[in-house]
N, C-alpha and C positions, 0 to 999 in steps of 0.2 A: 965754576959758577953753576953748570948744570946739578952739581953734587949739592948746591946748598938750596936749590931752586928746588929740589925733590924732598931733601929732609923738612924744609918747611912745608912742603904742601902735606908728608905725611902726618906731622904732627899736627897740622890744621884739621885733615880729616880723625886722628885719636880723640883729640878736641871735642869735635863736632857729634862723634856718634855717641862720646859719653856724655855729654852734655844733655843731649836729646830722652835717656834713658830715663822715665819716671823711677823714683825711688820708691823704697818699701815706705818711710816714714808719711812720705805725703799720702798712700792709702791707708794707711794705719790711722791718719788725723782724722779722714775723712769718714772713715770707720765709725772710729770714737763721736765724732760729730753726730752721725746719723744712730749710732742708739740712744744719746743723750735725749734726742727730740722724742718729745711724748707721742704715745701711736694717739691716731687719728679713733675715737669713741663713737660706734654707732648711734644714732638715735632714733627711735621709733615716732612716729607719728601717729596722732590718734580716728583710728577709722571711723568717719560718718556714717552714721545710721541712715539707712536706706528708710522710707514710708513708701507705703502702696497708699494707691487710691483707686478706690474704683469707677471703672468707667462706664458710664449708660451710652449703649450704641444706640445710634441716630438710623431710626426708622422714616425711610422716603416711600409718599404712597406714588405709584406708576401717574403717569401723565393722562390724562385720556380727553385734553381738551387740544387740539392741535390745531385751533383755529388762528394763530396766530404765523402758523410756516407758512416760508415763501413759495410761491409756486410759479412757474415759470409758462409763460402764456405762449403757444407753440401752435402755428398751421401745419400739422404733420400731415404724412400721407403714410396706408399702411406699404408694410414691401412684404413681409414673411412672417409666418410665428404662429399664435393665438391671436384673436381679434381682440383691437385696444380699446379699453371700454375708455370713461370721461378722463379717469386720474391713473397716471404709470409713475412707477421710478423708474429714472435712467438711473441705471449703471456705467454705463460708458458710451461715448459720442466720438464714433470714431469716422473720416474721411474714406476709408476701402470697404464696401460692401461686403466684402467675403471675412473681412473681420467681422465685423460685427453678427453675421451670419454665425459664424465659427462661436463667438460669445453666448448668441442667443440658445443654439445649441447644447453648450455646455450648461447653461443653467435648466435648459430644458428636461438634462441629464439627473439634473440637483433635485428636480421635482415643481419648478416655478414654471410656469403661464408664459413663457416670454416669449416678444417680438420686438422686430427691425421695423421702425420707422422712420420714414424718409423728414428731413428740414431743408430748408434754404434758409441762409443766414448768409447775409451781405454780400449775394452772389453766390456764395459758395454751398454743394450741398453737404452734408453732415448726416448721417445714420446712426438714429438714436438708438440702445439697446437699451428696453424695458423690461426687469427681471420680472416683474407681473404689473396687473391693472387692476384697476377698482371703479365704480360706481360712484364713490365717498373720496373727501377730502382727507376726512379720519382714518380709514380704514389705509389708503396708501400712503399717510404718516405716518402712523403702524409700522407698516412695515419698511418705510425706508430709516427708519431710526432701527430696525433691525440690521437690514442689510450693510449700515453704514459702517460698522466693524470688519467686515469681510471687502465691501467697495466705497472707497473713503472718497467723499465728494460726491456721494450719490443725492437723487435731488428731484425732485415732483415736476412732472410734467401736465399738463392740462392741454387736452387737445380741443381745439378753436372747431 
């Protein structure tokens, strides 16, 4: 029984592995198939013509009416610096005294007018850094529309 229990299995595995075997003729078919099919033809498309046109650059004449910037109405007192004339830009409003110190300093360095003056604001005090002062409304809109590329949120002060 074990004898005929082996000759069957080996003939199942002959079977099995030639069965599996692709033949030459099914590539040959598939051959012939694929040159019959016509190649794929490129086709060009037609390039759009570019136009120029010319363009007239937009000339802006400078502002020089600033009567309409906000200014921010402040009881300051001085601490340090150059003396604060009617209009400052603050630059920065910081709570530590030695910052702002430190700030006014460095702009001092810059070639600006500046000083540290004191605020109370709801209790609390605040030391304003004014990169410089003016006399005019105009003239410290001037230059806080300069300064405001370098210290963003800079902003008119009017001392009361």
């Amino acid at each position: 029984m074990k004898k005929i229990l082996f000759v069957c299995a080996a003939v199942c595995a002959v079977f099995m592995m030639s069965s599996c075997k692709s033949k030459e003729s099914a590539y040959k078919k598939a051959y012939e198939k694929a040159k019959a099919q016509p190649t794929e033809t490129t086709t060009t498309t037609p390039v759009q013509q570019v136009t120029t046109q010319t363009v007239t650059p937009v000339t802006t004449t400078p502002v020089t009416d600033y009567s309409n910037v906000t200014v921010r109405n402040e009881n300051v007192s001085f601490v340090e610096g150059s003396p604060l004339k009617q209009y400052g830009v603050v630059v920065a409003s910081v709570t530590i005294k030695s910052n702002g110190v430190a700030l006014m300093q460095k702009l001092a360095g810059q070639g600006y007018n500046s000083c540290v003056a004191q605020a109370q604001v709801n209790g609390q005090t605040f030391y304003r850094v004014v990169a410089c002062s003016y006399d005019t409304k105009n003239e410290a809109a001037q230059k806080r529309a300069q300064l405001e590329g370098q210290y963003p949120g800079a902003w008119l002060l009017y001392k009361k």
